[in-house]
N, C-alpha and C positions, 0 to 999 in steps of 0.2 A: 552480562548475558544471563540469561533465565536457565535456572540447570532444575533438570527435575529430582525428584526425589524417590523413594521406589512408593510410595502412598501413591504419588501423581502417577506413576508409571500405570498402578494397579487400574487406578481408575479409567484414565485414557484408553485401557486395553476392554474393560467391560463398557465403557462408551461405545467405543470402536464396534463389539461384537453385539452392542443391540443396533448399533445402522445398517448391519450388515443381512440381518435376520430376512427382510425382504419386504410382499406389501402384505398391507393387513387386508383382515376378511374386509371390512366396508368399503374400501378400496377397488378390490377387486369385482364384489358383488356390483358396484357401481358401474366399470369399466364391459363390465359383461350385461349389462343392461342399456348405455349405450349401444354395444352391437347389437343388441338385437333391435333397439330399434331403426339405427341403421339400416337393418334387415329387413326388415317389416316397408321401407319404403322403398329403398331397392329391387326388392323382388318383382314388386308390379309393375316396375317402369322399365324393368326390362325384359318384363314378357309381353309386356306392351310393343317395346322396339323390334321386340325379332316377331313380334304381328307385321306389325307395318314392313319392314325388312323382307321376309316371304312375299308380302303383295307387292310391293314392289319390284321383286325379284321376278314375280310372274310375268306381270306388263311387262316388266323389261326382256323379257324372254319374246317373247309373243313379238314386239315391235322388233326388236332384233330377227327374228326369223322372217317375218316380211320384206326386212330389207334386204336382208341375205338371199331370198329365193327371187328378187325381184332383181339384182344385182346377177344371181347366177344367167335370167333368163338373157341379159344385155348381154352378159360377156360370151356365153356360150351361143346364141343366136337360133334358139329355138323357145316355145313358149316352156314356162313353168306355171304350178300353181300350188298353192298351201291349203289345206282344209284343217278347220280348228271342229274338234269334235267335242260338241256340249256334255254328252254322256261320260264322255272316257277323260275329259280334261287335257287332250293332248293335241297336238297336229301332226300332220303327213304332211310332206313333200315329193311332188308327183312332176316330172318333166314327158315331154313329149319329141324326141330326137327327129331328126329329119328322117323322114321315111316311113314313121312311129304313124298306123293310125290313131290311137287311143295315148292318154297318160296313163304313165308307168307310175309306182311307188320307187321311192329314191330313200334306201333304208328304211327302216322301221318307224312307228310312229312315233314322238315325242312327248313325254308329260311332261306340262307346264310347272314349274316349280311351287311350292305350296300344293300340299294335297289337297288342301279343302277351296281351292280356288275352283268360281262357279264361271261359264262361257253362258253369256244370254242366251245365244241360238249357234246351231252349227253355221258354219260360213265358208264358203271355199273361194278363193281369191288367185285369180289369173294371171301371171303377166306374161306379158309380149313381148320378144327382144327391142319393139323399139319403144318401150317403156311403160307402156300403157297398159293400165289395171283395170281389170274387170271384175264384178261379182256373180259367178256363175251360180252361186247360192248363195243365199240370205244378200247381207248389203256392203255396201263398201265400209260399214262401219260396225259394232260390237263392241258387248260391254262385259267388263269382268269383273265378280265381287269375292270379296274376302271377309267375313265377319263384320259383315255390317258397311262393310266401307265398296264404293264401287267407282270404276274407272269407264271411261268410255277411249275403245282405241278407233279411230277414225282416218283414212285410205284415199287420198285426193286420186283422182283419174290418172295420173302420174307418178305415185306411190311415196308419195310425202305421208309420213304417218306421226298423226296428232292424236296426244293424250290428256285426255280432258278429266278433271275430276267429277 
């Protein structure tokens, strides 16, 4: 068996205490330069994603609230309709109860998610308890853009709604 001696002991222990010291400068200068460029491609691809993310979030706002106002007008059994307003970026939903001459507003207006989302034209969009959709301004169809990118949402006579790039 190998027995140390107190030389070996000595040496072994200032071995020991330079492994222990930690990392050196070029090491580290390196590991930090890695992150950043890590960084540096990170950053845009995820400002990128939460672009797309908002726009998408708008559409999806927008096509959901047509379905839901065209859905309330079936179940409850009088007309509804939704107006999407180009200036303010938001819509109102407006029902007409039985007895109602005019639409009423039904809560407050809505903004579309994404603030900088653009509406081609105002449009206000009908329905009828027995399902049929009408465009009493602008058309059964509009488009919506966000930094360059634009969607077109489009309204069959029966309130299927298609989103077209």
């Amino acid at each position: 068996m190998f027995r140390r001696t107190s030389s070996t002991n000595q040496e072994f222990r200032r071995n020991a205490r330079k492994r222990m010291r930690g990392y050196s400068f070029p090491e580290i200068a390196f590991a930090m330069v890695v992150g950043l460029v890590l960084s540096a491609i990170a950053v845009p691809m995820m400002q990128s994603t939460m672009r797309n993310y908002r726009f998408r979030s708008a559409v999806s706002d927008a096509a959901w609230a047509i379905r839901a106002t065209r859905y309330q007008a079936i179940m409850k059994g009088y007309p509804y309709a939704i107006t999407f307003n180009a200036q303010t970026n938001a819509y109102q939903v407006m029902n007409q109860p039985v007895g109602a001459v005019n639409m009423v507003n039904v809560g407050n207006p809505i903004p579309l998610a994404g603030s900088k989302v653009a509406l081609s034209r105002d449009t206000t969009l009908e329905f009828r308890p027995n399902g049929l959709v009408l465009a009493t301004q602008g058309q059964l169809s509009f488009a919506m853009s966000y930094e360059g990118k634009t969607k077109t949402l489009a309204v069959s006579r029966y309130g299927h709604v298609t989103i077209t790039p």
